[in-house]
Steps between C-alpha positions, in 0.01 A plus 500: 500500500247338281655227259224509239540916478821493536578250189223694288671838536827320390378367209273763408812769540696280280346469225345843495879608505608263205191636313664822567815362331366414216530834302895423504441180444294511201886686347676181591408162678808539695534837634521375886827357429855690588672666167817721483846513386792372653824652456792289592860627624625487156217721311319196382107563511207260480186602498171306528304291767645439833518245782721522804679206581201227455274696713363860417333511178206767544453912563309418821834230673704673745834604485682411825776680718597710791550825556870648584420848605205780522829712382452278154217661382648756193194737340741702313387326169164577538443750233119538538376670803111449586310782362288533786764655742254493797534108430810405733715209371830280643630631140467861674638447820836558630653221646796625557340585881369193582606142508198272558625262631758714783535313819292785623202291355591167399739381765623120429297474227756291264373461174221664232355256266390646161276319250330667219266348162767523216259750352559750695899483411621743210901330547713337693871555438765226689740576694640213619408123556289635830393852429285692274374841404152522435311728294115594551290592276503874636847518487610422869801253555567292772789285590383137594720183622453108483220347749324323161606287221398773266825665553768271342231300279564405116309678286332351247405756166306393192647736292275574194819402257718216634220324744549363847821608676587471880733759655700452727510773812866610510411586176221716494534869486155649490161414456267719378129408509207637269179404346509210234395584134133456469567222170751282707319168567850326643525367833652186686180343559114666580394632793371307815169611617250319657263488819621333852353351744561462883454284814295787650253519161674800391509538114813767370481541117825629340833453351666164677844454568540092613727407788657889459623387203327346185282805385483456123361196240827393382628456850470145615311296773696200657390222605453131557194309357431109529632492148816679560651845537343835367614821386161678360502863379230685713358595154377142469374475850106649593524425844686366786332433861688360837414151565666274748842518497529646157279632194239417248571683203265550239608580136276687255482202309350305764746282542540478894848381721552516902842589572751499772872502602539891445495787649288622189262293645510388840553701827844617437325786235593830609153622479273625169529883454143661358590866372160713505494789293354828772602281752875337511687204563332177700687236585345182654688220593461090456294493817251784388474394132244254363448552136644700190307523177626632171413742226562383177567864388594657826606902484837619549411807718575832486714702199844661687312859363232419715717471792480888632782742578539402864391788784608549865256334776280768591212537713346579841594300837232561740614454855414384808418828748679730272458699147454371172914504280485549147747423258766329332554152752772259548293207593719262791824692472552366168212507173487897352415398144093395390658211370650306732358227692298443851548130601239305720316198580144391434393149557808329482569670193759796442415835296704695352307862432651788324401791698368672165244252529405595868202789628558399864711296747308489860707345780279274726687356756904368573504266206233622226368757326225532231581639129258647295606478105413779238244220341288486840697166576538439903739292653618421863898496474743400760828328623733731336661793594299731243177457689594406859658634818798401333464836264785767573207782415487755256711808419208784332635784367251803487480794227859575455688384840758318449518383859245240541219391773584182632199247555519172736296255360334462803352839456374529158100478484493442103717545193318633189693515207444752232297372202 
């Protein structure tokens, strides 16, 4: 792959897609961040900006679990049917004779991570101190369970009357998520955005989450400097860049410090996390990262109205010696919805794609396969099990069967996803 392309297409995507965002925007500087009610097990609501635990603060973060059961999914309070009834949907099919993941399929497959952008969430009601109910946006629930942090996590509100509260899980009811009022300018801190650069003279432009953690300008860089320790709010800082055994960091007022002793700033960082509007999640770690430089006024993202009602996978898998399937596709035994996530590897550094973002997915050999975005972006992915050998196939379901064709991943020519 060529470098220089490659980190012109990123940066060129991005910021075409925050241009993009800037209609909703332009109603509120702070319409990328999470907003809702939360109803607590004694009828208390507060309602205002969100943040889950100390991490998940925007639209476009992911909400974390795993999946119980194909059995879990529950359409019945989908009121709106598609008007186009040629248009086949998972809202219109009948589950009730087919479980995905039957050993028939999926034999000693153990576990089904889900992750989706809070966006695309309409509610998620708690059940317990490890299980949820989640509601789309289309009406579809689904039954998730532990793997993340996000289930269990304090939630912290900042209601629009009483301020900052944190919420404890065991007692949180329901959370119900909508689009902030276009005149509320309250937040815990602005938006990080800025533009990254790697080892491999990549350059990713887009909302940055520090060491999987710090992601907004009141939260707080640590440090030691020659004068002593530092805890600097990332809205102070204009850019940090790997040096030695540490970091220089460079404030916007000039002033300059190296720093060391923490894993803010020295090799025990998790890894920098770039999210790329049209594109998706990249995460590069310490080794792959050289150089992060702030916006003064970085974006928040995408509004949660922009966030579309979320569709089945569909498309066309060509095949190897065999006919063209069309239809609705459970991608590796596992992804149905447009929504969730394709996972791979690209220079060190891990993607995470949501497959509404995806035209085609190519595999080339054992451990790689190319995917083609929707914005003409190309990458080589590998060393995960979306995009390798490693793939349990694809279930297609054509016109109105509910009985599907079974694809080995070893047999599929190309994927192209609807548009």
């Amino acid at each position: 792959m060529m470098r220089g392309k490659l980190s012109f297409i990123l940066l060129i995507s991005s910021l075409l897609s925050f241009g993009s965002a800037n209609s909703s925007l332009a109603q509120g500087e702070y319409q990328g961040f999470i907003y809702g009610k939360v109803t607590t097990i004694t009828n208390q609501t507060y309602v205002g900006r969100i943040r889950w635990g100390s991490e998940e603060v925007y639209w476009s973060d992911h909400f974390n679990s795993s999946k119980t059961d194909s059995r879990n999914f529950n359409f019945k309070s989908y009121k709106e049917k598609s008007e186009d009834k040629k248009s086949k949907d998972w809202l219109d099919f009948n589950w009730e004779f087919l479980s995905i993941w039957d050993d028939k399929y999926s034999a000693g497959r153990s576990s089904h991570i889900f992750a989706c952008q809070f966006g695309d969430l309409k509610t998620i009601r708690v059940i317990d101190s490890d299980d949820v109910i989640i509601e789309l946006k289309n009406g579809a629930e689904m039954k998730l369970r532990g793997y993340s942090n996000d289930i269990g996590a304090r939630i912290k509100v900042l209601d629009v009357e009483i301020g900052e509260i944190a919420l404890k899980w065991s007692r949180i009811k329901r959370v119900e998520f909508s689009e902030a009022p276009s005149d509320l300018d309250d937040s815990f801190g602005k938006p990080l955005e800025g533009v990254l650069e790697t080892t491999n003279e990549e350059t990713l432009s887009g909302i940055i989450q520090w060491d999987h953690d710090e992601r907004i300008s009141t939260d707080k860089l640590d440090g030691d400097s020659r004068q002593g320790k530092l805890a600097v709010p990332f809205g102070k800082i204009k850019s940090l860049q790997k040096m030695g055994k540490g970091t220089n960091m460079v404030l916007h007022s000039g002033k300059e410090f190296y720093l060391t002793g923490s894993n803010d700033v020295n090799a025990e960082n998790k890894g920098i996390i770039v999210t790329i509007d049209g594109v998706g999640r990249v995460d590069v770690p310490w080794s792959k990262f050289r150089k992060v430089t702030f916006s003064k006024n970085g974006k928040s993202g995408k509004g949660y109205n922009e966030y579309k009602v979320p569709k089945g996978i569909k498309g066309t898998v060509k095949v190897i010696d065999g006919t063209p399937l069309d239809g609705l596709i459970i991608f590796d035994l596992d992804e149905a919805w447009e929504f969730e996530i394709l996972d791979g590897q690209n220079n060190g550094m891990e993607y995470k794609i949501p497959f509404r973002n995806i035209k085609k997915i190519i595999p080339k050999n054992y451990n790689y396969s190319t995917v083609i975005l929707k914005n003409g972006h190309r990458l080589i992915l590998g060393d995960s099990q979306d995009v390798s050998e490693r793939n349990d196939g694809l279930l297609i379901f054509e016109d109105n069967n509910n009985e599907p064709e079974y694809v080995k991943w070893k047999n599929i020519d190309e994927i192209i996803l609807d548009p």
